[in-house]
N, C-alpha and C positions, 0 to 999 in steps of 0.2 A: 503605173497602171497603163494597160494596154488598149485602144479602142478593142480589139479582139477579143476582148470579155465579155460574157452578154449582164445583162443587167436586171434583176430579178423583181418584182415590187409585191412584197403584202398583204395580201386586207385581209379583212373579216370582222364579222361581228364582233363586240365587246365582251370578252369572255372567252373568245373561242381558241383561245392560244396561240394566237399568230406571233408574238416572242417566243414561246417553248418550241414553234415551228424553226422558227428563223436561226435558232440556236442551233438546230439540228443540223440546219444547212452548213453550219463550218466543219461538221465528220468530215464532209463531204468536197473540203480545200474552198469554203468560199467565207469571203469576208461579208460582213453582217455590218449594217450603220442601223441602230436602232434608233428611231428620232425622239422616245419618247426618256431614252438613257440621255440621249443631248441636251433634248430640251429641260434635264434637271441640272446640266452644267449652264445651261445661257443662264436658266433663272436664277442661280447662285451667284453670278457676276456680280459683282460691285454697282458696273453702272446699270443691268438691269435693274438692280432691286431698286437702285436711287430713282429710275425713271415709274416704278410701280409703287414705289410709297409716295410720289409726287402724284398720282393721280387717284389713288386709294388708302392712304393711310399707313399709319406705323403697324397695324396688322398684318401687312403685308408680309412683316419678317417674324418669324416664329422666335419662340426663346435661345435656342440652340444656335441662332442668327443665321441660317438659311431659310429660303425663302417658302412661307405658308402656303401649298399649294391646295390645301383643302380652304382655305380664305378664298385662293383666289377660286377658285373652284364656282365656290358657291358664290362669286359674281357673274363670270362669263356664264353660267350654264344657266343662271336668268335673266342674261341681258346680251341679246347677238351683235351690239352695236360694239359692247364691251370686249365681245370674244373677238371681232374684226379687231380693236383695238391692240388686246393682246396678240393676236399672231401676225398682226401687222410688221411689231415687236419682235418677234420669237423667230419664227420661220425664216428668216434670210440668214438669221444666226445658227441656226440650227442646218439648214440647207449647206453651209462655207462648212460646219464640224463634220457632215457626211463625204465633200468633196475632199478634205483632209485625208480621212479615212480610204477611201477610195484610192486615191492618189498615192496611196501605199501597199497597195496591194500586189503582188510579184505577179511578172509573168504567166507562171501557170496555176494562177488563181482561177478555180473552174466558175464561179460566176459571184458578182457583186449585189447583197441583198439588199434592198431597202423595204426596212419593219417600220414604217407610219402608221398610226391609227387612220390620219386624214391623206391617204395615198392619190384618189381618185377628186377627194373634194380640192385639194390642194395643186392639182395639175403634176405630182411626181410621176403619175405611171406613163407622162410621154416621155421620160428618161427610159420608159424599161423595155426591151427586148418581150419580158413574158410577164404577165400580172396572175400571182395565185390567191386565188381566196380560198381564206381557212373555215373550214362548214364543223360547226357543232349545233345539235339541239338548243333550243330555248332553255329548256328544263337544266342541260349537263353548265349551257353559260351562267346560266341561275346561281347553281351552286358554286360554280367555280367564282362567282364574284363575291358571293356571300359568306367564304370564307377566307378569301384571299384580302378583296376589302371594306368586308362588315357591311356591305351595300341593301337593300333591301329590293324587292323589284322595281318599285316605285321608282328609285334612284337610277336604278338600269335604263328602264323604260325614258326616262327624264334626259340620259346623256347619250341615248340612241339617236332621238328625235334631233340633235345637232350635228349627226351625221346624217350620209347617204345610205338611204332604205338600203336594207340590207339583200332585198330579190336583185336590186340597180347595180348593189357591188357584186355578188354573182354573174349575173347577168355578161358585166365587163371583165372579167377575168378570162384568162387562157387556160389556165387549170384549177382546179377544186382540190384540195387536200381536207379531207376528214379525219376530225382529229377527234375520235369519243371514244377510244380504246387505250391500246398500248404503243409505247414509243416504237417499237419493232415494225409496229404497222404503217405508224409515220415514217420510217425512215425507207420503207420500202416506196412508200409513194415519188417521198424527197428523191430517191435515185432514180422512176423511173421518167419522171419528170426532165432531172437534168438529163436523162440519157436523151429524151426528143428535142430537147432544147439544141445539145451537139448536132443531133440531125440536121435539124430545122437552120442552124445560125452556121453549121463550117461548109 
């Protein structure tokens, strides 16, 4: 990896397909570190799950013997003390699997993404060059979680509240990517994005 890459970060609402964005970004020659793909390898580690059944139970580990993250789920997201807990945990391990990543990326890799849920609460968008937030309707996230993960709004509304209002992640971003159509129309944003980014960073 080259400092000369710029480095991309992110957000958006819950639902609003800031992965199906971030994925689009590699057409486009750029490597992608998804934290929330990592964070399902830290949790599968051997010594994590030892450290998360030491403090929660043999729940912890599902049948299949990876780790239950709908158990832990449904601690962190009613207990903040718990959630500091967990990414106390998680996020340095997960931070060293994106610098991995990174660190292999060629030359003329046109920009480095990082897809976090927790981009801005987390402190990663001082890594980045440019911060995009992904904009979809309430109504389109709705659906899109309701069938994706059986969620209901209640439960949306429940794992919103543990992040940053979502006007605060607008707000900080450099660019807006609207994503309530077709992928053509994302990808047309995706490039004209990277093209001011070249502007703005050579």
């Amino acid at each position: 990896m080259t400092a000369s890459i710029p480095i991309i970060g992110i957000t958006g609402g819950i639902g609003s397909g800031k992965s199906f964005v971030s994925n689009l970004f590699t057409s486009f020659d750029c490597v992608v570190a998804n934290a929330d793909d990592n964070t399902k390898v830290v949790l599968n580690r051997p010594e994590t799950q030892t450290t998360l059944t030491e403090w929660w139970g043999d729940e912890v580990i599902a049948e299949d013997g990876q780790t239950n993250r709908s158990f832990i789920a449904s601690i962190v997201f009613n207990d903040e003390d718990a959630r500091k807990q967990l990414e106390s945990l998680i996020h340095p391990a997960v931070r060293e699997l994106q610098n991995e990543q990174f660190a292999l990326a060629s030359e003329d890799t046109r920009a480095l993404v990082i897809d976090a849920p927790l981009l801005l609460e987390t402190d990663l968008h001082t890594l980045c060059d440019a911060v995009v937030f992904v904009q979809a309707s309430d109504e389109i996230r709705l659906a899109r979680v309701q069938e994706t993960r059986v969620w209901d709004e209640n439960e949306l509304r429940r794992r919103e509240e543990a992040q940053m209002p979502l006007d605060k992640k607008a707000d900080s971003a450099d660019y807006v990517i609207i994503n309530e159509s077709d992928q053509s129309s994302v990808m047309t944003q995706i490039k004209q994005i990277l093209d001011d980014i070249k502007r703005t960073t050579s």
